[in-house]
Backbone as JSON, one array per atom type, in Angstrom:
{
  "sequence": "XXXXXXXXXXXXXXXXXXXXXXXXXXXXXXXXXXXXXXXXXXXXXXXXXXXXXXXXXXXXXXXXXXXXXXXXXXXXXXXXXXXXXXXXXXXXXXXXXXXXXXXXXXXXXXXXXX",
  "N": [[34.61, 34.04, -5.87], [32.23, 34.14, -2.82], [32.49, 33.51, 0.45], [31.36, 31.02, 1.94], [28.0, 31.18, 3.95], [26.41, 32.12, 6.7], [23.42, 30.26, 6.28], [24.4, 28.28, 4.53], [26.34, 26.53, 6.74], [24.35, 25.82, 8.67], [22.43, 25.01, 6.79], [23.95, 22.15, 5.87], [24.14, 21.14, 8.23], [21.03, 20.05, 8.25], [21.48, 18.47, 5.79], [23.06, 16.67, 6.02], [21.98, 15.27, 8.43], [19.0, 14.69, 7.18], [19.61, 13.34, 4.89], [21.5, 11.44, 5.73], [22.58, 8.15, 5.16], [22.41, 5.96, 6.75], [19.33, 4.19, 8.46], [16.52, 5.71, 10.08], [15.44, 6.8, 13.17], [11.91, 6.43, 13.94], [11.2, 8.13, 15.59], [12.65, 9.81, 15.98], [12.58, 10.81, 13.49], [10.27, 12.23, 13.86], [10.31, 14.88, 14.83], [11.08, 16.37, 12.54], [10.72, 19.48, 10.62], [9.52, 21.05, 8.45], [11.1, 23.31, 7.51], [13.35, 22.39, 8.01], [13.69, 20.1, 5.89], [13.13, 21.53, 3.86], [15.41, 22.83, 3.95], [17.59, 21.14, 3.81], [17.3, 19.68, 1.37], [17.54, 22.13, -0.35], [20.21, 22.8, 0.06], [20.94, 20.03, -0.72], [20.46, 20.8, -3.36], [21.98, 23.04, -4.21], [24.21, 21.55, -4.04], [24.52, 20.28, -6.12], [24.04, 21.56, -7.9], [26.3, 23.39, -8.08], [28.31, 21.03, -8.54], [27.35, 20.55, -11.32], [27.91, 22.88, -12.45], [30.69, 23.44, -12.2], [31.62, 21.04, -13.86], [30.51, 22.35, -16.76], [30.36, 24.93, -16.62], [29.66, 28.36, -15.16], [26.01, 29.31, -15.83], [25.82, 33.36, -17.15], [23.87, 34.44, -16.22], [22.59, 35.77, -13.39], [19.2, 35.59, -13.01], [18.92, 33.57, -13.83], [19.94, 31.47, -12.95], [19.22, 30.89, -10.28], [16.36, 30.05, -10.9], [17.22, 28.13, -12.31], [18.48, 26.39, -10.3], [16.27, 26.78, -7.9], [14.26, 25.28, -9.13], [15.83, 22.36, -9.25], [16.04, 22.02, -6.24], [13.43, 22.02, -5.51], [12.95, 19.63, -6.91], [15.0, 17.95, -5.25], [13.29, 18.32, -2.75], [11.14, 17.06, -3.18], [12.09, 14.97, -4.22], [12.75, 13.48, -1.12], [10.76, 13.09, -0.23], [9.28, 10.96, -1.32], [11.26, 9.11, -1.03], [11.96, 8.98, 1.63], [9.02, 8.74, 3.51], [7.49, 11.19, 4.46], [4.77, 11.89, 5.36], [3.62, 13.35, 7.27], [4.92, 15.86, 7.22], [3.61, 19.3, 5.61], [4.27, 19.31, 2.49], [4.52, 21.11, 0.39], [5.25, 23.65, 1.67], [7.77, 22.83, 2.13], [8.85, 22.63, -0.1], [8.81, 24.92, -1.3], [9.98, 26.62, 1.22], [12.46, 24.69, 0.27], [13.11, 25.98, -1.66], [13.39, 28.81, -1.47], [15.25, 28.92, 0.44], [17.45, 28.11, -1.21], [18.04, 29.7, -2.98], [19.12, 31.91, -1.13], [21.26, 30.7, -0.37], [22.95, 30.58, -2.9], [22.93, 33.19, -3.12], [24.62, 34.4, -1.18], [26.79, 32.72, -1.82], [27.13, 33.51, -4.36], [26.71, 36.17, -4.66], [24.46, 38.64, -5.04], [23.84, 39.66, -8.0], [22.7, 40.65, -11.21]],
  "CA": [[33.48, 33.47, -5.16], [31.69, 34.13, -1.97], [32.65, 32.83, 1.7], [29.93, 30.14, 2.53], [27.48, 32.24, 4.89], [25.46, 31.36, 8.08], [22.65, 29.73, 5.98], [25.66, 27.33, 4.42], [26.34, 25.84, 7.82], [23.23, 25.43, 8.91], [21.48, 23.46, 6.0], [25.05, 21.46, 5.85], [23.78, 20.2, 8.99], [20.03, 19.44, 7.97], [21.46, 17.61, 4.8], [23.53, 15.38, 7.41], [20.56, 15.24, 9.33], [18.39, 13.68, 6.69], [20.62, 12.71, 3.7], [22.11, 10.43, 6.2], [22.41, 6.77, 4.82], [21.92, 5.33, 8.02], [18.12, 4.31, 8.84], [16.71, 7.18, 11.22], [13.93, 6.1, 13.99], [10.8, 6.93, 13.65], [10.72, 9.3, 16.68], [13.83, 11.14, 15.31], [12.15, 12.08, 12.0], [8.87, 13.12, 13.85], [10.95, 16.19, 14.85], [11.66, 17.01, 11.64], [9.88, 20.52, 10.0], [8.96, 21.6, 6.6], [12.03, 23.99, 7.4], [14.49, 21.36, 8.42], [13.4, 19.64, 5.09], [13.57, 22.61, 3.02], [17.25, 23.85, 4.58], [18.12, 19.77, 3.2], [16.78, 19.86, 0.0], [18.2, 23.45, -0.77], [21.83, 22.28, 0.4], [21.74, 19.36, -1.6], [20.5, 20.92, -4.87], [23.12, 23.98, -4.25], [25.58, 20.86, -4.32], [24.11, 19.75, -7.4], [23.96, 22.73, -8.88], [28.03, 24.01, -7.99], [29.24, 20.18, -9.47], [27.1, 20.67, -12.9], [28.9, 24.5, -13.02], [32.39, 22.3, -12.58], [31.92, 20.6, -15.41], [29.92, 22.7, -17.6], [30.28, 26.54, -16.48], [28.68, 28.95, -14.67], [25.32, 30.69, -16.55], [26.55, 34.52, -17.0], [22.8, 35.23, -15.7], [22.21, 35.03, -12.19], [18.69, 35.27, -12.3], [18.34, 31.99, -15.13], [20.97, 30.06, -12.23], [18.7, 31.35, -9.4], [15.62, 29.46, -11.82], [17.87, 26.55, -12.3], [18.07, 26.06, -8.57], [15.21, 26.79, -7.85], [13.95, 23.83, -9.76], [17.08, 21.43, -8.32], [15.56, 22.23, -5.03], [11.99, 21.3, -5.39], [13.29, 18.25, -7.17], [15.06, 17.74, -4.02], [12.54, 18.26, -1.47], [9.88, 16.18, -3.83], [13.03, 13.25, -3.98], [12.6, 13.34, 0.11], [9.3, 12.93, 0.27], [8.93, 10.09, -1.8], [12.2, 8.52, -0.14], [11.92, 9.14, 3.37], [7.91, 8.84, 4.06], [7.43, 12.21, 5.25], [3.8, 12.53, 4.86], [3.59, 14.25, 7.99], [5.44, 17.24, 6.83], [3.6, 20.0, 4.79], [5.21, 18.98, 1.29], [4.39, 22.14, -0.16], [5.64, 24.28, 2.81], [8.77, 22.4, 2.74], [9.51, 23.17, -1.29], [8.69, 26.52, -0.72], [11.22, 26.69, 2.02], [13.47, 24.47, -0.3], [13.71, 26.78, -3.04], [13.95, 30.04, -1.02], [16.72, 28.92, 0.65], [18.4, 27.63, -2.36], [18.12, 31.26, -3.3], [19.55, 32.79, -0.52], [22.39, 30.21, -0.31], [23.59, 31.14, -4.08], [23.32, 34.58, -3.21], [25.67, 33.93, -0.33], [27.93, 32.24, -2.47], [27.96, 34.37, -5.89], [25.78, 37.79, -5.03], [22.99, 39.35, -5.7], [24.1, 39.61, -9.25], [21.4, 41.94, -11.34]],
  "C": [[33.52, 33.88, -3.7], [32.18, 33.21, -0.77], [31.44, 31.74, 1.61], [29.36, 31.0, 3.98], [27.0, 31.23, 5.94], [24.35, 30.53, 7.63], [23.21, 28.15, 5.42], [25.6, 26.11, 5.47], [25.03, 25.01, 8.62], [22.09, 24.27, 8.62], [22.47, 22.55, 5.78], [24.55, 20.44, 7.05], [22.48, 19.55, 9.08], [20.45, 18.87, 6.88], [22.02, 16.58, 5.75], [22.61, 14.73, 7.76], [19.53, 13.6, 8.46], [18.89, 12.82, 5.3], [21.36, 11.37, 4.35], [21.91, 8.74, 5.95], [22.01, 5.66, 6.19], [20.52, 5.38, 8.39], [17.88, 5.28, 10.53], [15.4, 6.68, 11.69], [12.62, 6.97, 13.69], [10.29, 8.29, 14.46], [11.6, 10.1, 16.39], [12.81, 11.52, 14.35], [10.97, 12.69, 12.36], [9.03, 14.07, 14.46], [11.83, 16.93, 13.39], [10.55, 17.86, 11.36], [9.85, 20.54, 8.78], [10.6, 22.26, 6.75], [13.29, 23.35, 7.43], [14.66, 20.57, 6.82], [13.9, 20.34, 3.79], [15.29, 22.83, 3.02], [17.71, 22.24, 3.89], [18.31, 19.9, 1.62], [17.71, 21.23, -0.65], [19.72, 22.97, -0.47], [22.1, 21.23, -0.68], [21.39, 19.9, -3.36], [21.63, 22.39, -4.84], [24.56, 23.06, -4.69], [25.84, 20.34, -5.48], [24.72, 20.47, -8.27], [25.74, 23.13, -9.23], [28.64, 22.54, -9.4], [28.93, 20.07, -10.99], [27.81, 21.79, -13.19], [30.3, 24.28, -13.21], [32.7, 22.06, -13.78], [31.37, 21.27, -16.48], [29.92, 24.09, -18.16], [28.99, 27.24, -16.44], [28.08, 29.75, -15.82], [25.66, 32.02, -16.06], [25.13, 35.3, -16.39], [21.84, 34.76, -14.55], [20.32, 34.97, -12.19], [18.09, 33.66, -12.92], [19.24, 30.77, -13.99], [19.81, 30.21, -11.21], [17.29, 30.43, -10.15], [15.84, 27.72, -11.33], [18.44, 25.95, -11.24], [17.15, 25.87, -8.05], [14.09, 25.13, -7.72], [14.8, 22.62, -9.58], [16.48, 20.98, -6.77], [14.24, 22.07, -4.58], [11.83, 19.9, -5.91], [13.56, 17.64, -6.42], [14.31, 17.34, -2.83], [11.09, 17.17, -2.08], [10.61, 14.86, -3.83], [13.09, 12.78, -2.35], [11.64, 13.0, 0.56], [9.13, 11.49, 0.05], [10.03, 9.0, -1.03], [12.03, 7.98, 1.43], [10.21, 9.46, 4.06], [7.69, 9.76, 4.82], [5.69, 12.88, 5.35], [3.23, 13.52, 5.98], [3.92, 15.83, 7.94], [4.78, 17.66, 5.84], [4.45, 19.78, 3.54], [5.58, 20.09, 0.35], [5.07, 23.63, 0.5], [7.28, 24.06, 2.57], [9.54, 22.64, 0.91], [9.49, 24.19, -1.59], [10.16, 27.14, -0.32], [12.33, 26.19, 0.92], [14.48, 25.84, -1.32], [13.81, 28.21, -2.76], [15.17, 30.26, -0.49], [17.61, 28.78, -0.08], [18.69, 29.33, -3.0], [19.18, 31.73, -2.37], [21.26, 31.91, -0.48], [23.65, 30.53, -1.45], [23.45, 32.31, -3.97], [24.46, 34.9, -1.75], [26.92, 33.96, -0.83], [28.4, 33.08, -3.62], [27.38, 35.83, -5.77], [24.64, 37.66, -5.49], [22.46, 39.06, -7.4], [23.4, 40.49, -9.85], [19.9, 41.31, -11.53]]
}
């Protein structure tokens, strides 16, 4: 496996950000983006995704994991919405973002693959 890359770090700190159990003011979250949202969402369904491959094993076809992320990651950013009253944020923008990054993060982590 793959180093964790610069995209890694990054949404590590937008899952912090808004994953955070601690109630978050109202003027904090109205600096949040679609992208900030996305980079969340994609982090935590990458985390999802690694602890189901734990117990279950990795699919031998990256682009059916790349799929099954994908879909982790719009689950994600659609479980944020409904959670955390974001109606301000583009919702569509922000699962977009989710699930591209969720891409790029598993290609980070395992390759390209074919």
């Amino acid at each position: 496996m793959a180093e964790h890359g610069e995209h890694h770090k990054k949404h590590s700190q937008h899952h912090q950000e808004v994953y955070n159990p601690n109630p978050v003011s109202a003027e904090h979250k109205s600096n949040w983006t679609h992208e900030l949202v996305g980079g969340a969402a994609a982090f935590e369904a990458m985390k999802l995704y690694e602890d189901k491959m734990k117990r279950d094993g990795k699919p031998d076809n990256h682009a059916l994991a790349k799929e099954i992320l994908a879909g982790i990651a719009g689950a994600a950013a659609d479980g944020l919405f409904e959670t955390k009253g974001l109606d301000f944020i583009d919702k569509q923008k922000a699962k977009h973002h989710a699930k591209e990054q969720a891409e790029i993060l598993y290609e980070e982590r395992y390759g390209k693959g074919v």
